[in-house]
Backbone atoms as SQL, in Angstrom:
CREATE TABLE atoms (id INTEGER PRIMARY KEY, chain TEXT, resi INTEGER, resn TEXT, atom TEXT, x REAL, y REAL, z REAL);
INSERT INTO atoms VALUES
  (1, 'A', 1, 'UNK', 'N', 31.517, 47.804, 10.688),
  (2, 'A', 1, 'UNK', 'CA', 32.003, 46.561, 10.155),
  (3, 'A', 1, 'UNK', 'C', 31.075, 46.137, 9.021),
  (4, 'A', 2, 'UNK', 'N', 31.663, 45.727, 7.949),
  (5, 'A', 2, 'UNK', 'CA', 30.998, 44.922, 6.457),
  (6, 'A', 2, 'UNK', 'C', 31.562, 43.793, 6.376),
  (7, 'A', 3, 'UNK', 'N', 30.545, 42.853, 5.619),
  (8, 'A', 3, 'UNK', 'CA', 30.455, 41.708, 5.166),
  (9, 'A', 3, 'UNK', 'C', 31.742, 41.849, 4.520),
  (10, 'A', 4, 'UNK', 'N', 32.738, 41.324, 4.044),
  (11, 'A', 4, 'UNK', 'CA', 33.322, 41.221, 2.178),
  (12, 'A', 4, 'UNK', 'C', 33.423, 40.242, 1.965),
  (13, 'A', 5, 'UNK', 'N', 32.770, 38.909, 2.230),
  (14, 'A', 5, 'UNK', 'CA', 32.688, 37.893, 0.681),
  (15, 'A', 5, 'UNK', 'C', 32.334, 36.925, 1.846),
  (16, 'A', 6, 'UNK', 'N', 30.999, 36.249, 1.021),
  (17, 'A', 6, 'UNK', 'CA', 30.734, 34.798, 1.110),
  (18, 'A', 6, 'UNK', 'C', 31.369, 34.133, 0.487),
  (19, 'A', 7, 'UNK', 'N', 31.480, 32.578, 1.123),
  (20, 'A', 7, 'UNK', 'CA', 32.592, 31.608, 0.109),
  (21, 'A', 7, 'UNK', 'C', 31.386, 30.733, 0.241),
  (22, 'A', 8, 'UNK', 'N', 31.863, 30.022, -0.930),
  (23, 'A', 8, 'UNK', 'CA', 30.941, 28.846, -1.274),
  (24, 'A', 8, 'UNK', 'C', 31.855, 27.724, -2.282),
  (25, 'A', 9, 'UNK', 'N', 31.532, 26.783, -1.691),
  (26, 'A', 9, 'UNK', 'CA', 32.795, 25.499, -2.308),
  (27, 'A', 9, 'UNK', 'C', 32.205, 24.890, -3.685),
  (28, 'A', 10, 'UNK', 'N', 33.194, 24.835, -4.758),
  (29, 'A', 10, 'UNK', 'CA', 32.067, 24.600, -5.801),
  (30, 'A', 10, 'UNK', 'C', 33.815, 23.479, -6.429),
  (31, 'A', 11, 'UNK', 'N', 33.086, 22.715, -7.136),
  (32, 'A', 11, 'UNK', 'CA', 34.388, 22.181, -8.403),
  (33, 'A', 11, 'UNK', 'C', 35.652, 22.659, -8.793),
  (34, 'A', 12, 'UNK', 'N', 34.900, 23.613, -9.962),
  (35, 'A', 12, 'UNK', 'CA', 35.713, 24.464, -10.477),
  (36, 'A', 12, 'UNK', 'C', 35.549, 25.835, -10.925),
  (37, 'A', 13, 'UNK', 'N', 35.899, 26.449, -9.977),
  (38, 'A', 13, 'UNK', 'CA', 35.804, 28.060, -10.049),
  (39, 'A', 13, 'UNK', 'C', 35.686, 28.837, -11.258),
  (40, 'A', 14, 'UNK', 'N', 36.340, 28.810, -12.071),
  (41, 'A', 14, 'UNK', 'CA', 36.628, 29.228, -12.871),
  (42, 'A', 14, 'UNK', 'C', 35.332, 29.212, -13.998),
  (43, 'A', 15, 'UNK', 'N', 34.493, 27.896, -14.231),
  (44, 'A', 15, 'UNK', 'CA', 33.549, 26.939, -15.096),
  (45, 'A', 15, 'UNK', 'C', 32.538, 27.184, -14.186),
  (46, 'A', 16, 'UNK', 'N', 32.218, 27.390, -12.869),
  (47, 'A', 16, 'UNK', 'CA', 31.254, 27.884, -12.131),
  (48, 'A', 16, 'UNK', 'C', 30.807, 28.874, -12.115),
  (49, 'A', 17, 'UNK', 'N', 31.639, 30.181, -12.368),
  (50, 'A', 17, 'UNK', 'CA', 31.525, 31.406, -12.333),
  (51, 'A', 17, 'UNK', 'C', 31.036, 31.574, -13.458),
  (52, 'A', 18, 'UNK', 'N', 31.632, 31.227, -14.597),
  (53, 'A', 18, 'UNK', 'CA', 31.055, 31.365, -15.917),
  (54, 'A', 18, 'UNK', 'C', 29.697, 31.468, -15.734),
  (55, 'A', 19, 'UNK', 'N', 28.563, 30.316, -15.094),
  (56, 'A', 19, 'UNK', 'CA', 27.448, 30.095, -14.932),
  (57, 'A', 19, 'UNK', 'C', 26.616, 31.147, -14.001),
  (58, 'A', 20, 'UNK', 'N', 27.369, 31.451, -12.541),
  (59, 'A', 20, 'UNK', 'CA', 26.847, 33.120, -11.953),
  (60, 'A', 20, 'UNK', 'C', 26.861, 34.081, -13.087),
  (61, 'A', 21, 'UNK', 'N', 27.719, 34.263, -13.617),
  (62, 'A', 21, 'UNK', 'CA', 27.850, 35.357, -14.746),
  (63, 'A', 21, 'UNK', 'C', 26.330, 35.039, -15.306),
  (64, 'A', 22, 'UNK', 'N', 26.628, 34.373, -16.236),
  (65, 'A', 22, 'UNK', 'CA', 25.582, 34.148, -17.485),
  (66, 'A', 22, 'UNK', 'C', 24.053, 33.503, -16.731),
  (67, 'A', 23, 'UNK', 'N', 23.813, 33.539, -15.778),
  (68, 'A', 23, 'UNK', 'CA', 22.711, 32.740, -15.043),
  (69, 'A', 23, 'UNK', 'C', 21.888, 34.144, -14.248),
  (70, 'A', 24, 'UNK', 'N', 23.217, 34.686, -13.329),
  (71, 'A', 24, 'UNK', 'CA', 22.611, 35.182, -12.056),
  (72, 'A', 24, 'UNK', 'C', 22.977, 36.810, -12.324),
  (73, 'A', 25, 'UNK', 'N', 23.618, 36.973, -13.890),
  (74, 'A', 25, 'UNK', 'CA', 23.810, 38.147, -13.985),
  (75, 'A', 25, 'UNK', 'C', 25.220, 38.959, -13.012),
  (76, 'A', 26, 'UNK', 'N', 25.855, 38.011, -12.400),
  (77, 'A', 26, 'UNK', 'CA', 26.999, 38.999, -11.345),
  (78, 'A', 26, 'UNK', 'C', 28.277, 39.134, -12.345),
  (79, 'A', 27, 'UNK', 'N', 28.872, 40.298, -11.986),
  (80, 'A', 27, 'UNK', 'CA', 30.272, 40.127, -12.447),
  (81, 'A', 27, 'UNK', 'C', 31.477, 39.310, -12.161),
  (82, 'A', 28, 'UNK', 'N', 32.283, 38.662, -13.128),
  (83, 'A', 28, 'UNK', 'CA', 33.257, 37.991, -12.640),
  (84, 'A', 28, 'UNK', 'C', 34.757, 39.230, -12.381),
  (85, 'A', 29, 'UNK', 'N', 35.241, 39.182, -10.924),
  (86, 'A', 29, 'UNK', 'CA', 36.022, 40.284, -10.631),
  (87, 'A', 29, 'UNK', 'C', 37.621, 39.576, -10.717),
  (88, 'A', 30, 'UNK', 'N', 37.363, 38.570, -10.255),
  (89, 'A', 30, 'UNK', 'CA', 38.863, 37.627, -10.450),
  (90, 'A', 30, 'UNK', 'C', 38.656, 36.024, -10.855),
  (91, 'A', 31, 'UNK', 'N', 39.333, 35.274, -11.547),
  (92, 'A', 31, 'UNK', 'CA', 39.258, 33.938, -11.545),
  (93, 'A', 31, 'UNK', 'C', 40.444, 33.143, -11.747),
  (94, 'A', 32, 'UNK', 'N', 40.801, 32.138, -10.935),
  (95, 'A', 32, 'UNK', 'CA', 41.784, 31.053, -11.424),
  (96, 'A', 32, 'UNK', 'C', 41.508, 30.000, -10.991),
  (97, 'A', 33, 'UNK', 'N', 42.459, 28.850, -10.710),
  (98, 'A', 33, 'UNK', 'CA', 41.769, 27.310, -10.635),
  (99, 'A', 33, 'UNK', 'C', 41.489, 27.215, -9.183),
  (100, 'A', 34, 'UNK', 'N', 41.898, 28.287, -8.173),
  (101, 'A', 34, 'UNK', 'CA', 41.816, 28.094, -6.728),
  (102, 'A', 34, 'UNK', 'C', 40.655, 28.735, -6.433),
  (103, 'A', 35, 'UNK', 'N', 40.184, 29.672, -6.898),
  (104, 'A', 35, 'UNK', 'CA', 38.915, 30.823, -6.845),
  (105, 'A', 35, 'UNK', 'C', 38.524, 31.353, -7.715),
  (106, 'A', 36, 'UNK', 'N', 37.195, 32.306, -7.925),
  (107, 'A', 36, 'UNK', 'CA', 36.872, 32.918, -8.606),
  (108, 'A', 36, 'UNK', 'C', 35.953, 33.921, -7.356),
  (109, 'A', 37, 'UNK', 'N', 35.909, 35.403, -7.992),
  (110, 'A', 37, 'UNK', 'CA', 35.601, 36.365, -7.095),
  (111, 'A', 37, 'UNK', 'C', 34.700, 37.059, -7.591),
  (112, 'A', 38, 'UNK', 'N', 33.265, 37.233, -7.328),
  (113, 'A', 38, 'UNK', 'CA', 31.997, 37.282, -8.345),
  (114, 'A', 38, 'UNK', 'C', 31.549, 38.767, -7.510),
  (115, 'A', 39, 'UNK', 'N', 30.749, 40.061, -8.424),
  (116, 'A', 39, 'UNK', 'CA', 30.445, 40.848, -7.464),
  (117, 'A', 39, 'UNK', 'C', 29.001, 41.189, -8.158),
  (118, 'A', 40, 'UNK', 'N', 28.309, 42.072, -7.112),
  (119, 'A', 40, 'UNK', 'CA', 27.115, 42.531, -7.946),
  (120, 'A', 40, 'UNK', 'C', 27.563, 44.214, -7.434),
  (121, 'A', 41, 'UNK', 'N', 26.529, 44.880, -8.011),
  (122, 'A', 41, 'UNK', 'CA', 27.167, 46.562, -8.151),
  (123, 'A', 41, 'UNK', 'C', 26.111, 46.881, -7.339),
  (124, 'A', 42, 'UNK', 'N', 26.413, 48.450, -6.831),
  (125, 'A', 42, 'UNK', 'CA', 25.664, 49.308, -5.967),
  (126, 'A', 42, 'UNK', 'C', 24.296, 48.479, -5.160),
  (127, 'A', 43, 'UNK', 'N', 24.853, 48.328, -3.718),
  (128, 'A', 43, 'UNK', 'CA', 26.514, 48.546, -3.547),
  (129, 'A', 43, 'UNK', 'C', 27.282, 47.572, -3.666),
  (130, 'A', 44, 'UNK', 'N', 28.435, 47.207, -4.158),
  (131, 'A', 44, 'UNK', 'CA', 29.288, 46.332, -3.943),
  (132, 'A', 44, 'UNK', 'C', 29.232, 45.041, -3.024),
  (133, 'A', 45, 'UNK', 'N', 28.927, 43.819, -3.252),
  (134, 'A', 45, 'UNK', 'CA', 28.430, 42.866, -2.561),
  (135, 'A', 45, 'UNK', 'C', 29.852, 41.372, -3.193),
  (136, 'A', 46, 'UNK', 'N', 30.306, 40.458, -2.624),
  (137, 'A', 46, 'UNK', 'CA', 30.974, 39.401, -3.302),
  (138, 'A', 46, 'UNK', 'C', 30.615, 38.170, -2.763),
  (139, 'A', 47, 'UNK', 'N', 30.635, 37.221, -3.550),
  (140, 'A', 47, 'UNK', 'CA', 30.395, 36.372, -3.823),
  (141, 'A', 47, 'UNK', 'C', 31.883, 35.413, -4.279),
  (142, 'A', 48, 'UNK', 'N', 32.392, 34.207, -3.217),
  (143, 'A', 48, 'UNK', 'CA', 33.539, 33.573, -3.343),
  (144, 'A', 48, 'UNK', 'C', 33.485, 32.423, -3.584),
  (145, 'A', 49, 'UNK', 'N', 33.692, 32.166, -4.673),
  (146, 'A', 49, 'UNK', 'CA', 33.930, 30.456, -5.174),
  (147, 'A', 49, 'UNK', 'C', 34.918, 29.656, -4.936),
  (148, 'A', 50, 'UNK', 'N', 35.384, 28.662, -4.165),
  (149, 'A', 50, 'UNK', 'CA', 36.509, 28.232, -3.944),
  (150, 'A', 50, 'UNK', 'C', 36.478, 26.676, -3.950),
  (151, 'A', 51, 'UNK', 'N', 37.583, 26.436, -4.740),
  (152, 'A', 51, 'UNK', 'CA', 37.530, 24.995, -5.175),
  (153, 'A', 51, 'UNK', 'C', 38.322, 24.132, -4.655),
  (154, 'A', 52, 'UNK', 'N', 38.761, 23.205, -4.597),
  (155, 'A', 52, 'UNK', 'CA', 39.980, 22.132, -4.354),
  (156, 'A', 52, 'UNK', 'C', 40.860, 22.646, -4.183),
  (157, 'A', 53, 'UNK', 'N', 41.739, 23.513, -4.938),
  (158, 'A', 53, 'UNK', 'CA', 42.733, 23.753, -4.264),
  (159, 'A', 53, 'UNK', 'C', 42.708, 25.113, -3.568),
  (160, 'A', 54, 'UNK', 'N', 42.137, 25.496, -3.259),
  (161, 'A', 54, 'UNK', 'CA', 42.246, 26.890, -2.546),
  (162, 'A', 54, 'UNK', 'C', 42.483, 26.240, -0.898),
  (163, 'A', 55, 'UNK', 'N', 41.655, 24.522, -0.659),
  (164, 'A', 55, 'UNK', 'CA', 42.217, 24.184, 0.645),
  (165, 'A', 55, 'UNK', 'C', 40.865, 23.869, 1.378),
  (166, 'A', 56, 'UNK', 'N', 39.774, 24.298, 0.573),
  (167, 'A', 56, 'UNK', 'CA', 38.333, 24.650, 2.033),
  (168, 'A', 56, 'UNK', 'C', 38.245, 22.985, 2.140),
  (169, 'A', 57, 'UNK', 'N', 37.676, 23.003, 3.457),
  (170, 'A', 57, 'UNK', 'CA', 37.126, 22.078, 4.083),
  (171, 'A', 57, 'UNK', 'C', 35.776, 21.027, 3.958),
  (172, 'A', 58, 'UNK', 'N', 35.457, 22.133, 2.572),
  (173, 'A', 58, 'UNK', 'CA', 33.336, 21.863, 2.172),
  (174, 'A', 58, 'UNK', 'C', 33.441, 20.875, 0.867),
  (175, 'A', 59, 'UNK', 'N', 32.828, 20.513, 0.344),
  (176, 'A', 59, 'UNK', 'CA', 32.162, 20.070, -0.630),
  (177, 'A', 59, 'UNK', 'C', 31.078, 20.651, -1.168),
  (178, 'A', 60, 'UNK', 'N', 31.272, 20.478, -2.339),
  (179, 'A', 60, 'UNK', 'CA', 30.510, 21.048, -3.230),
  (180, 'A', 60, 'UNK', 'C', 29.003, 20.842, -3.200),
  (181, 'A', 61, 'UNK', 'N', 28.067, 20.979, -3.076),
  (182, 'A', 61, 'UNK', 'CA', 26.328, 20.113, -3.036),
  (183, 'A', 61, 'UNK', 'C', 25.679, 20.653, -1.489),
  (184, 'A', 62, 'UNK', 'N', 26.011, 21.838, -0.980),
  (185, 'A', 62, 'UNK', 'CA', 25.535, 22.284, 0.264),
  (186, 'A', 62, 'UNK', 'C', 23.774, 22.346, -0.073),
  (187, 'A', 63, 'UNK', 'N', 23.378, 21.383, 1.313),
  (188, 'A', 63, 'UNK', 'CA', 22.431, 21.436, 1.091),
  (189, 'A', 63, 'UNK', 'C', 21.064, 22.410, 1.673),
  (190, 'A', 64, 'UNK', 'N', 21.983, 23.285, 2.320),
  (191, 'A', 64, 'UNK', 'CA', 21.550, 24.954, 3.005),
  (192, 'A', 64, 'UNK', 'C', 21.891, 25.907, 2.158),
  (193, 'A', 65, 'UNK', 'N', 21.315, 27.062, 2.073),
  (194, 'A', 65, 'UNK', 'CA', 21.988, 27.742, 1.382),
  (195, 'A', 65, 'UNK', 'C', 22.701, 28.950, 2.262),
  (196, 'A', 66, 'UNK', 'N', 23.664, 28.888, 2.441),
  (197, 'A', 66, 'UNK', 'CA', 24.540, 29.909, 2.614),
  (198, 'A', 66, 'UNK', 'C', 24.657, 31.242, 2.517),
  (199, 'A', 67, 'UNK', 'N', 23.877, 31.696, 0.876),
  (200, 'A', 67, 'UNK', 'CA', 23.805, 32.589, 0.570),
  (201, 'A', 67, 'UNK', 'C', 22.411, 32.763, 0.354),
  (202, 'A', 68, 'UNK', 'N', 22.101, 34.249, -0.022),
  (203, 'A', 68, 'UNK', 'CA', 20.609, 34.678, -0.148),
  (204, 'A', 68, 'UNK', 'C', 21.274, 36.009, -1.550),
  (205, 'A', 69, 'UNK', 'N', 20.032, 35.709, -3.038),
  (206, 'A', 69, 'UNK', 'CA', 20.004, 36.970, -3.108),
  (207, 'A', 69, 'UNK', 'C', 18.414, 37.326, -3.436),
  (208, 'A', 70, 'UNK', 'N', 18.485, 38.935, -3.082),
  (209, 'A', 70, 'UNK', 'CA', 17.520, 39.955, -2.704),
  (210, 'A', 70, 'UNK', 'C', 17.174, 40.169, -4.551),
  (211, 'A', 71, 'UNK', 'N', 15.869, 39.833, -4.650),
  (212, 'A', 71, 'UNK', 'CA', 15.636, 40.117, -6.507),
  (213, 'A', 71, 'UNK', 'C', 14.237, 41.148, -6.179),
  (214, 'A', 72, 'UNK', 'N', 14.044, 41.814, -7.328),
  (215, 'A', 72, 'UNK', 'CA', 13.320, 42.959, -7.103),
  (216, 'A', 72, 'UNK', 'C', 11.938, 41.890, -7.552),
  (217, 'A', 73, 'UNK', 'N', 12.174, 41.474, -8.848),
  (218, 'A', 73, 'UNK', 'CA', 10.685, 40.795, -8.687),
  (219, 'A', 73, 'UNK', 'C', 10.970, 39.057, -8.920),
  (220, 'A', 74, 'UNK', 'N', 10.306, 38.323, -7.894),
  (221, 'A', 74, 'UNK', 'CA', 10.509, 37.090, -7.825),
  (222, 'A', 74, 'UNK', 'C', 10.076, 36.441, -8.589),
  (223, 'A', 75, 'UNK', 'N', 8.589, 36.704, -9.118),
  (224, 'A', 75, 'UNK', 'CA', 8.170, 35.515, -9.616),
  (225, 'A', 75, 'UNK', 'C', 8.892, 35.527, -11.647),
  (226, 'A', 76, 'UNK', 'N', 9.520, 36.930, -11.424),
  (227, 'A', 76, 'UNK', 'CA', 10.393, 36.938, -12.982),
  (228, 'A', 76, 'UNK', 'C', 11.731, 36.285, -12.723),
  (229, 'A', 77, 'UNK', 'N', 11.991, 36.256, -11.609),
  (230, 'A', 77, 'UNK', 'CA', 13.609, 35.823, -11.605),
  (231, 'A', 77, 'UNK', 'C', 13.343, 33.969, -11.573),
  (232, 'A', 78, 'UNK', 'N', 12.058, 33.583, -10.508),
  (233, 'A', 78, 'UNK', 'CA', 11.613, 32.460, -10.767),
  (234, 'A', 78, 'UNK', 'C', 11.547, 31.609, -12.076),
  (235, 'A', 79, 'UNK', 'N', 10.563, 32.411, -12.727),
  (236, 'A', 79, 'UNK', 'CA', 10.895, 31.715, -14.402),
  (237, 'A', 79, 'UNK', 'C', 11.887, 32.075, -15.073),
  (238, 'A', 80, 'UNK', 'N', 13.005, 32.932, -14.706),
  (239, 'A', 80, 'UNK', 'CA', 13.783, 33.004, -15.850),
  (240, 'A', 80, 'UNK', 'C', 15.003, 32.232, -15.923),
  (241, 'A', 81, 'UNK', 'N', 14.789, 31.752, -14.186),
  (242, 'A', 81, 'UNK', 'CA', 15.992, 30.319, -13.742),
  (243, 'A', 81, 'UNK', 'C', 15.363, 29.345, -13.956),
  (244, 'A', 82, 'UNK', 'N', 13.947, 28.851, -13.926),
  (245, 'A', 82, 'UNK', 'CA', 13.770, 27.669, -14.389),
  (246, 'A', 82, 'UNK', 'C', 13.456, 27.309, -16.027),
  (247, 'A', 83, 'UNK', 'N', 13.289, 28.615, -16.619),
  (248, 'A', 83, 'UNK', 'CA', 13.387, 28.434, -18.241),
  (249, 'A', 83, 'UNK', 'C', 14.639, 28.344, -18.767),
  (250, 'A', 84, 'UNK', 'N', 15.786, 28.635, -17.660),
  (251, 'A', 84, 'UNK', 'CA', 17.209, 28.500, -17.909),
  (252, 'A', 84, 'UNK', 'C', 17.254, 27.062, -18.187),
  (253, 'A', 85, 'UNK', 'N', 16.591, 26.011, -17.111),
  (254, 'A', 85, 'UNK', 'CA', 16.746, 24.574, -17.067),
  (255, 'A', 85, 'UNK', 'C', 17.469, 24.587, -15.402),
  (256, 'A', 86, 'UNK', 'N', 17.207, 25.601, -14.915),
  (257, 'A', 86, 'UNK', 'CA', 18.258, 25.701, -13.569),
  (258, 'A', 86, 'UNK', 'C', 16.801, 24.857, -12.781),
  (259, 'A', 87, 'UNK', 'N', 17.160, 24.230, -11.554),
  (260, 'A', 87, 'UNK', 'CA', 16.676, 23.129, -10.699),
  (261, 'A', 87, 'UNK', 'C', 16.023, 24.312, -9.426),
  (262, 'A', 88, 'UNK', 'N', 14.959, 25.027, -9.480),
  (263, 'A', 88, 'UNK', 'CA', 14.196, 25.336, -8.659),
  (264, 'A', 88, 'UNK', 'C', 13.095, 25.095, -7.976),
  (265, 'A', 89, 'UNK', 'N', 13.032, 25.352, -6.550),
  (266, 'A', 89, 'UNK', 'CA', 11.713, 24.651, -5.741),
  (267, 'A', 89, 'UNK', 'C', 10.401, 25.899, -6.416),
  (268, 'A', 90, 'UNK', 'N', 9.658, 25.511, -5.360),
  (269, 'A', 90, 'UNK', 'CA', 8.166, 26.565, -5.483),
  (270, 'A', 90, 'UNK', 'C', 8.741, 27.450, -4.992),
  (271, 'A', 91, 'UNK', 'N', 7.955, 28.560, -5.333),
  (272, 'A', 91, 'UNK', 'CA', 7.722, 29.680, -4.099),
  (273, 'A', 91, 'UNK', 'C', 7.276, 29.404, -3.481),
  (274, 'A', 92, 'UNK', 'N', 7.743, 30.091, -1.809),
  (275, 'A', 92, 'UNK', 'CA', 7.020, 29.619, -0.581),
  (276, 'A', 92, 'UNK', 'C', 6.803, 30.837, 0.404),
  (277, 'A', 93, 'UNK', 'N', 6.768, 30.994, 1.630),
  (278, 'A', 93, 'UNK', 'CA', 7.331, 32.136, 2.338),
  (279, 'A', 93, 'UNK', 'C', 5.318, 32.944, 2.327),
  (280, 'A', 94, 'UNK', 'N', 5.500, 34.475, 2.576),
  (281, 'A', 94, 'UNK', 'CA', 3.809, 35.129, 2.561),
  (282, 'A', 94, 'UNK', 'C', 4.453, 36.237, 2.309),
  (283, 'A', 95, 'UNK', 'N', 3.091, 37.027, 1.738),
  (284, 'A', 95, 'UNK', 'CA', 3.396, 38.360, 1.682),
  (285, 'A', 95, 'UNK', 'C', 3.930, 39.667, 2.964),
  (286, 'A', 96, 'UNK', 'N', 3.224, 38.849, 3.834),
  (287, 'A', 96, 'UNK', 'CA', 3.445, 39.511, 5.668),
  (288, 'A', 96, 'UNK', 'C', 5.115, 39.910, 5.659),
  (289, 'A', 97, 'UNK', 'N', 5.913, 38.524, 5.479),
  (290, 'A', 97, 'UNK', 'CA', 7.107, 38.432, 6.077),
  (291, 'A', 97, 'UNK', 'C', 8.098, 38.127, 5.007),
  (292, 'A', 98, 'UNK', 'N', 8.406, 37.165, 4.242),
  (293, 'A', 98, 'UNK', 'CA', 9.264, 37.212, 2.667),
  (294, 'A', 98, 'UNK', 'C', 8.564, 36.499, 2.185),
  (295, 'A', 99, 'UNK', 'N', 8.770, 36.563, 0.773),
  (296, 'A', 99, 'UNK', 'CA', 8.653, 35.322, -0.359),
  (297, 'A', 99, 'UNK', 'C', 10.091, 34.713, -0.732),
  (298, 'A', 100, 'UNK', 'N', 9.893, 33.390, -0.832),
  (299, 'A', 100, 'UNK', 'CA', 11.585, 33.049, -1.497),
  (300, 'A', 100, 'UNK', 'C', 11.191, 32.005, -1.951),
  (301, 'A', 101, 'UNK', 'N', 12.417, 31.417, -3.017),
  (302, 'A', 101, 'UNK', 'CA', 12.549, 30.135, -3.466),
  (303, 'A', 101, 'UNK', 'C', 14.091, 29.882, -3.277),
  (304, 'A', 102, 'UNK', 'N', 14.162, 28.233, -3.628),
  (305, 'A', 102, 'UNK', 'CA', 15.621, 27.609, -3.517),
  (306, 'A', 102, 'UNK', 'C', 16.071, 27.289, -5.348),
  (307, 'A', 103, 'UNK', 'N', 17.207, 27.220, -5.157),
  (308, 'A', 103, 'UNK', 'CA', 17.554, 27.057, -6.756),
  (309, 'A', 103, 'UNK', 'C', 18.981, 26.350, -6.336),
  (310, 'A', 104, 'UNK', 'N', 19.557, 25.252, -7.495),
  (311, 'A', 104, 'UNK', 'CA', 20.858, 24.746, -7.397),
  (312, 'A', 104, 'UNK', 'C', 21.667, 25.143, -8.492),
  (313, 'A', 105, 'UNK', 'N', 22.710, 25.477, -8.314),
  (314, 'A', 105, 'UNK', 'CA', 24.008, 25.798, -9.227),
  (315, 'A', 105, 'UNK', 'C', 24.110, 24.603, -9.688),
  (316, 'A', 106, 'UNK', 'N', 25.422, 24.477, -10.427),
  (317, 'A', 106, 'UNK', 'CA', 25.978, 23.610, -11.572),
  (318, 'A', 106, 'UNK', 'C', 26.316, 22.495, -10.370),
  (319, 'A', 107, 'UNK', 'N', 26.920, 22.885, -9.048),
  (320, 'A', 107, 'UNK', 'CA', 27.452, 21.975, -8.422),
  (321, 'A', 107, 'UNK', 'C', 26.526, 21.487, -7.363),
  (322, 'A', 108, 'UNK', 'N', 25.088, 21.804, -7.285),
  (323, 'A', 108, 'UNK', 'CA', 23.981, 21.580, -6.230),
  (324, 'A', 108, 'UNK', 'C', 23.974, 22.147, -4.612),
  (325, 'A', 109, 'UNK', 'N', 24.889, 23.664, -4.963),
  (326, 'A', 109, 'UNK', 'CA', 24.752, 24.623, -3.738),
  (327, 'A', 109, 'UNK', 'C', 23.262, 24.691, -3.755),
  (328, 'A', 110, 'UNK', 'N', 22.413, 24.737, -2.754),
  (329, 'A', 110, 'UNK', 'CA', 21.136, 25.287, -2.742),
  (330, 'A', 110, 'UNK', 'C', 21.624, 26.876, -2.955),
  (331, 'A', 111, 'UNK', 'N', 20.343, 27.471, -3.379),
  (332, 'A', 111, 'UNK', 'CA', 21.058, 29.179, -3.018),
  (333, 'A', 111, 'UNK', 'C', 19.565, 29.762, -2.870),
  (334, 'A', 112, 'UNK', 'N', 19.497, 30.572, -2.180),
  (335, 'A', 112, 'UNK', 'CA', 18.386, 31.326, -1.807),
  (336, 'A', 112, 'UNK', 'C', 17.709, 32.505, -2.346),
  (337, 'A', 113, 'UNK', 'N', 16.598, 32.826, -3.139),
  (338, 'A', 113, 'UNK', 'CA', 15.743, 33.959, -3.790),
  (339, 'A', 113, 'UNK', 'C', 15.241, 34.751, -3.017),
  (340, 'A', 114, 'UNK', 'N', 15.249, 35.945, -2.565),
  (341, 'A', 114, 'UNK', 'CA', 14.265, 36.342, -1.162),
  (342, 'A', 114, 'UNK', 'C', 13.110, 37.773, -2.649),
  (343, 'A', 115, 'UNK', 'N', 12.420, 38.308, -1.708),
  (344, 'A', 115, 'UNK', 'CA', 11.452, 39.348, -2.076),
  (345, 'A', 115, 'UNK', 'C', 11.962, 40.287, -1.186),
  (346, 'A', 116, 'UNK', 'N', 12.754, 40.136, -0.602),
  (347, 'A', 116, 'UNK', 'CA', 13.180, 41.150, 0.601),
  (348, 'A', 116, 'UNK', 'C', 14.136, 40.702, 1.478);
């Protein structure tokens, strides 16, 4: 059994994704005003944006993050989201067990950085 897609409730799918794209580097695989369907490559991982009308139950501004992604080096992905102007905490976490930080999208999903 595999994962296939986290959802995450955002505005507008379509204007959100734009920002994974151009921010977080993922591909946009589908988009319209109900969803947008974001992937990263080898291996194949998705990422689901779903807005108002697709029906979800969430609001936009989760203040957990839901999702986690795995970056090869943190403290570059660190500055290169907050030289974006993107809203990130410290690094926290140890070398023993992970390093991570929190970061907010356009719509104030927390989302999660790991080292591992």
């Amino acid at each position: 059994m595999n994962i296939a897609s986290v959802f995450l409730p955002v505005s507008d799918p379509s204007i959100v994704a734009e920002w994974y794209r151009d921010v977080l580097d993922l591909r946009i695989a589908s988009s319209d005003d109900h969803a947008a369907v974001l992937e990263t490559s080898d291996p194949v991982r998705r990422l689901t944006l779903l807005g108002p009308p697709s029906g979800i139950k969430a609001d936009p501004g989760l203040p957990w993050a839901p999702v986690s992604f795995l970056v090869e080096d943190l403290a570059a992905a660190h500055a290169r989201l907050s030289g974006s102007g993107v809203a990130v905490g410290a690094v926290d976490g140890d070398d023993q067990t992970c390093l991570w930080f929190t970061a907010e999208d356009p719509d104030g999903n927390t989302l999660l950085f790991v080292d591992r």
